[in-house]
C-alpha positions in Angstrom: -27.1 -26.5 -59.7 -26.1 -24.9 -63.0 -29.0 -25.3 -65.5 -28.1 -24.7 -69.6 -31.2 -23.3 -71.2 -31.9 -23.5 -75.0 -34.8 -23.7 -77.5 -35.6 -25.8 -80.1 -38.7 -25.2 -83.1 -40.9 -27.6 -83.4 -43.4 -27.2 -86.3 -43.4 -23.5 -85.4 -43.7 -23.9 -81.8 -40.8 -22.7 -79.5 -39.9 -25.2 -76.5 -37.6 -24.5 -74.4 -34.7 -26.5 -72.8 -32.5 -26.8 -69.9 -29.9 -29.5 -68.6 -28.5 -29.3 -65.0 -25.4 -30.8 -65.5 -25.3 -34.9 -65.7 -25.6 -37.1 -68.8 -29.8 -38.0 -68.4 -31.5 -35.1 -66.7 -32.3 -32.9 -70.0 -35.5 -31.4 -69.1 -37.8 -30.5 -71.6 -40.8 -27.5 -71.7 -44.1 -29.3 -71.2 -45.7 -25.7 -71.3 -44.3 -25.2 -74.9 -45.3 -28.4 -76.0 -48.9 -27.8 -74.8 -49.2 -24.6 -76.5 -48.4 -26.3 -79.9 -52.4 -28.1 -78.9 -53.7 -25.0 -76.8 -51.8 -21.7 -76.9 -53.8 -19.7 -74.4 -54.4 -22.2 -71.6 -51.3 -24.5 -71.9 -51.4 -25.4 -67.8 -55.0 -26.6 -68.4 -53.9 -28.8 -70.8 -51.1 -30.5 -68.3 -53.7 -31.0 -65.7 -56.1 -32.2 -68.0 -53.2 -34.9 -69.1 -52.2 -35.5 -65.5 -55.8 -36.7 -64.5 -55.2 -39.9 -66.3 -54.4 -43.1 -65.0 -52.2 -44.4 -67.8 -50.3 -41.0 -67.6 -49.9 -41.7 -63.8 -49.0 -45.1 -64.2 -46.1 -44.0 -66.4 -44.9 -41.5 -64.0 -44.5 -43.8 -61.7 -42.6 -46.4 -62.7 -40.5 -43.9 -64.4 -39.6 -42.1 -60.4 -39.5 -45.9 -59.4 -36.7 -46.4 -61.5 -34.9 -42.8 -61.3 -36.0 -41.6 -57.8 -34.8 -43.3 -54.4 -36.7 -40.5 -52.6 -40.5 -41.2 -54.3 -42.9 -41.6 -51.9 -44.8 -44.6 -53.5 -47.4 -45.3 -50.6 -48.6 -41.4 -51.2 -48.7 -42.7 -55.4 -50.5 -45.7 -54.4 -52.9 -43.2 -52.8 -53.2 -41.0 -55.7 -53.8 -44.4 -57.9 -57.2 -44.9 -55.8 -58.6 -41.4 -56.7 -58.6 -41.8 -60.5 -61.5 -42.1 -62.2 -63.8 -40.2 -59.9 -65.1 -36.6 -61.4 -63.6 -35.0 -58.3 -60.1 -36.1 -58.7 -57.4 -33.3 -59.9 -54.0 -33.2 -60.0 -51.6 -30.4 -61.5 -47.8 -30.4 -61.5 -47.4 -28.6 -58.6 -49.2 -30.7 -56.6 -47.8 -34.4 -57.9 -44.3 -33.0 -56.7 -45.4 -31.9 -53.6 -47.4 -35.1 -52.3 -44.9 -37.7 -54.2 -41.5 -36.4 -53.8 -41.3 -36.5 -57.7 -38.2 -35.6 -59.6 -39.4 -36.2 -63.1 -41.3 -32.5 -63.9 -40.3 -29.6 -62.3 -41.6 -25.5 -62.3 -39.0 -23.2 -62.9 -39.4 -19.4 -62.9 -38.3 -16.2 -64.7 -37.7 -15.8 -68.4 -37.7 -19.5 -69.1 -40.4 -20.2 -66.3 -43.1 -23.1 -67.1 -43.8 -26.7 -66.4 -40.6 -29.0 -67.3 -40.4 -32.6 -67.9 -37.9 -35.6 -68.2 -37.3 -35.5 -71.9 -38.9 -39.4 -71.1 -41.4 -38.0 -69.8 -41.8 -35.2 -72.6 -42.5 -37.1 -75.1 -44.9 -39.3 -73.8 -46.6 -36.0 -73.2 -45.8 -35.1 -76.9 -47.7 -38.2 -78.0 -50.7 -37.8 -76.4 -50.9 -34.3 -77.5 -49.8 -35.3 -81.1 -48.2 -38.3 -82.2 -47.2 -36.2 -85.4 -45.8 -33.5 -83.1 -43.5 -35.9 -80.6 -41.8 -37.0 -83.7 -40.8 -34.3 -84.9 -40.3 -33.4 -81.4 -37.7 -36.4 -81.5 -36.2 -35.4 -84.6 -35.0 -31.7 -83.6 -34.1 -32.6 -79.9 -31.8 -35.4 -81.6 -30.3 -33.1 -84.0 -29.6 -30.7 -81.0 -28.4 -33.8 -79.0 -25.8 -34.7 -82.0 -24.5 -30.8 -82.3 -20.8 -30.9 -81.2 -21.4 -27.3 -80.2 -24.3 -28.0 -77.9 -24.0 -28.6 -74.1 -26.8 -30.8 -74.5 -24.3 -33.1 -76.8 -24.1 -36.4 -74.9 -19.7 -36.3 -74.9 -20.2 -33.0 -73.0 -23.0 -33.5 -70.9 -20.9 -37.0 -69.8 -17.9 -35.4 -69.4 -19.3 -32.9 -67.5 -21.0 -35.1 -65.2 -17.6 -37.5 -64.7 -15.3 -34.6 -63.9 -17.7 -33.0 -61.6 -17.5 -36.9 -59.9 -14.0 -36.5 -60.0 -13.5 -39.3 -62.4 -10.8 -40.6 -63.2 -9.8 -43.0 -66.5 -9.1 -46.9 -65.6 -5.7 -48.5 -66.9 -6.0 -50.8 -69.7 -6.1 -53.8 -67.4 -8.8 -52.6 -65.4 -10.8 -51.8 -68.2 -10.7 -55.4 -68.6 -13.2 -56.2 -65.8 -15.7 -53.5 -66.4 -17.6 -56.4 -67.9 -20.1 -57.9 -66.0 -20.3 -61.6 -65.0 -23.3 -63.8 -67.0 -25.3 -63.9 -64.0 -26.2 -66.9 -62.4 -29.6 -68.4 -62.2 -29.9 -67.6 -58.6 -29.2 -64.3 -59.3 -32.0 -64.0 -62.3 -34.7 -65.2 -59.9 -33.5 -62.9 -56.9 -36.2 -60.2 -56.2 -34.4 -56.5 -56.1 -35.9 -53.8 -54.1 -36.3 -51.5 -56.5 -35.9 -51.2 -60.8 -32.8 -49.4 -60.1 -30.9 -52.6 -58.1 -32.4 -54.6 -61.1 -30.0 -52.3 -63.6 -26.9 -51.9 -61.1 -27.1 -55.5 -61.1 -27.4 -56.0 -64.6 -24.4 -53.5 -65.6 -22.5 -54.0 -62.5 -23.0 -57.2 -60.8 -23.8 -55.9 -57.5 -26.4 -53.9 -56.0 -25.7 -50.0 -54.9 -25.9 -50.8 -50.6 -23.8 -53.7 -51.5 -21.3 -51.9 -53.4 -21.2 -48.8 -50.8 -20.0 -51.9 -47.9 -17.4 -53.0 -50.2 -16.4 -49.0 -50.4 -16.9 -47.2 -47.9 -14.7 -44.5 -47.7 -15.9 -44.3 -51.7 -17.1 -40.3 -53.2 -21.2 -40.7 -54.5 -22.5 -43.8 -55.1 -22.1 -46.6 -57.5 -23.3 -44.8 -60.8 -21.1 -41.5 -59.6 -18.1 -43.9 -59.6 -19.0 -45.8 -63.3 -17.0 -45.7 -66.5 -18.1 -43.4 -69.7 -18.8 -46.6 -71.4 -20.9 -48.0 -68.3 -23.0 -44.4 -68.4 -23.3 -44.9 -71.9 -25.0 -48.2 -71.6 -27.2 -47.7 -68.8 -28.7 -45.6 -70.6 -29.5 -47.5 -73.1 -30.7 -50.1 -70.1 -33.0 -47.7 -68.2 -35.1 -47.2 -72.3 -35.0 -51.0 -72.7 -36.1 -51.6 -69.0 -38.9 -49.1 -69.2 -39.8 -51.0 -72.6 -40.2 -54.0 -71.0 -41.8 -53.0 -68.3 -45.1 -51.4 -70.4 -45.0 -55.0 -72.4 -45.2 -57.1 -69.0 -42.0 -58.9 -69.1 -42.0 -61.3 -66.3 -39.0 -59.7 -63.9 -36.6 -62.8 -64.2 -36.7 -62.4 -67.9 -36.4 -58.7 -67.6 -32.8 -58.9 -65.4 -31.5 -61.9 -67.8 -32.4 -59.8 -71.0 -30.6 -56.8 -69.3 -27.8 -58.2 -68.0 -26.9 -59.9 -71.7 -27.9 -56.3 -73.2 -25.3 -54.6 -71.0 -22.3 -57.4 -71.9 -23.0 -56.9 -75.5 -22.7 -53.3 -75.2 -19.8 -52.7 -73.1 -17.6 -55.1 -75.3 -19.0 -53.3 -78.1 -17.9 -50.0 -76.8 -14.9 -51.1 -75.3 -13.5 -52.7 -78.7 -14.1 -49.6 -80.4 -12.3 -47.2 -77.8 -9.4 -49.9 -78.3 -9.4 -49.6 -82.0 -9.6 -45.7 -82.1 -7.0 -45.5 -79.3 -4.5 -47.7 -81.9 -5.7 -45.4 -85.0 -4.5 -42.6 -83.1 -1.2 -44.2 -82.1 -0.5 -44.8 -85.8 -1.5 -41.4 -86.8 1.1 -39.8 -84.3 3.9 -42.0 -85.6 3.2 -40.9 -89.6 
């Protein structure tokens, strides 16, 4: 896995960076973000943050939604030990026993605990809400530079061609789409937050849609449109929203699945109209 490291300043404090490749896994530097709070015991810090329950909580549904591999029983287990004076928990140790994908170690020059930039800055904010704002504000500005790898064109194209992705014709553009889903559907209970979201943005479920393809390269998301990438992103914030505010789960998938038609027309109009400004411009 290739992994792009950079920096950003925040408020004097140096974070560091990487991406590995695909449009959503920019990892940020929890280590540098601690040190903005404590500069000589930054790993204290983490643990200190990790012994929460809210913070746990949060972790969890967020591998819930991203990670097919998290071992939830083992979470369930850690969930029992909060509170007590005994319990501890580092980095090191929530990977190991969970299966987590969220934070990672790395070593060398840019070695440290990394985060999920999700994940980041709700570390940020309980460190400072001050800080993950402006935390916010230079990662987006490093997010809109057309220069950067961690620019979300390049970062998606990246990931597509790596997928060997190929455009769709005009007419199958047509039924990227998704179908109003039926009550039935609404109601249905999905295995997991991510079947909620395929469903939403694709109208099927992923072991549903690897019957109907079998002889298909990656999954259902490695075989998804720039515009459908685009807006489950957008899904997986809204879903994770929603989630914290208790939305019952039938409102949750009816609220998504209207989110993700809204958006794809959106984009989809728009590619059509800048695809016809630059036909015009060819012919002057």
């Amino acid at each position: 896995m290739t992994r792009e490291h950079t920096s950003i300043n925040v408020k004097g404090t140096d974070i560091d960076l990487f991406n590995d490749g695909t449009s959503n896994n920019d990892f940020i530097s929890l280590t540098g973000i601690a040190k903005y709070k404590s500069p000589d015991t930054p790993a204290d810090l983490i643990k200190n943050w990790l012994r929460s329950r809210n913070t746990l909580e949060f972790l969890g549904i967020w591998e819930q939604m991203n990670n097919p591999k998290f071992d939830n029983e083992k979470y369930a287990e850690i969930l029992s030990e909060t509170g007590a004076n005994s319990f501890i928990m580092s980095p090191k140790k929530w990977i190991t026993l969970t299966q987590a994908s969220g934070i990672t170690s790395q070593p060398g020059r840019h070695g440290g605990t990394y985060a999920h930039s999700d994940i980041a800055f709700e570390f940020a904010s309980w460190i400072s809400p001050e800080f993950r704002l402006y935390l916010i504000k230079d990662y987006q500005q490093l997010k809109q530079s057309s220069e950067s790898h961690f620019n979300l064109d390049w970062t998606l194209n990246r990931a597509l061609s790596k997928a060997n992705y190929r455009l769709h014709t005009d007419a199958i553009k047509e039924t990227l789409i998704p179908q109003k889903l039926t009550p039935q559907e609404v109601k249905f209970t999905y295995a997991s937050e991510a079947d909620r979201l395929n469903i939403a943005l694709f109208g099927i479920t992923a072991a549903n849609w690897r019957l109907q393809n079998p002889n298909a390269k990656g999954n259902i998301r490695d075989n998804a449109s720039m515009e459908q990438l685009l807006v489950l992103t957008n899904l997986e914030n809204l879903n994770a929203q929603m989630i914290l505010d208790k939305v019952s789960n039938e409102e949750r998938t009816k609220k998504l699945n209207s989110v993700a038609r809204r958006q794809l027309q959106t984009f989809l109009q728009n590619k059509a109209a800048t695809r016809n400004i630059r036909r015009i411009e060819k012919k002057d």
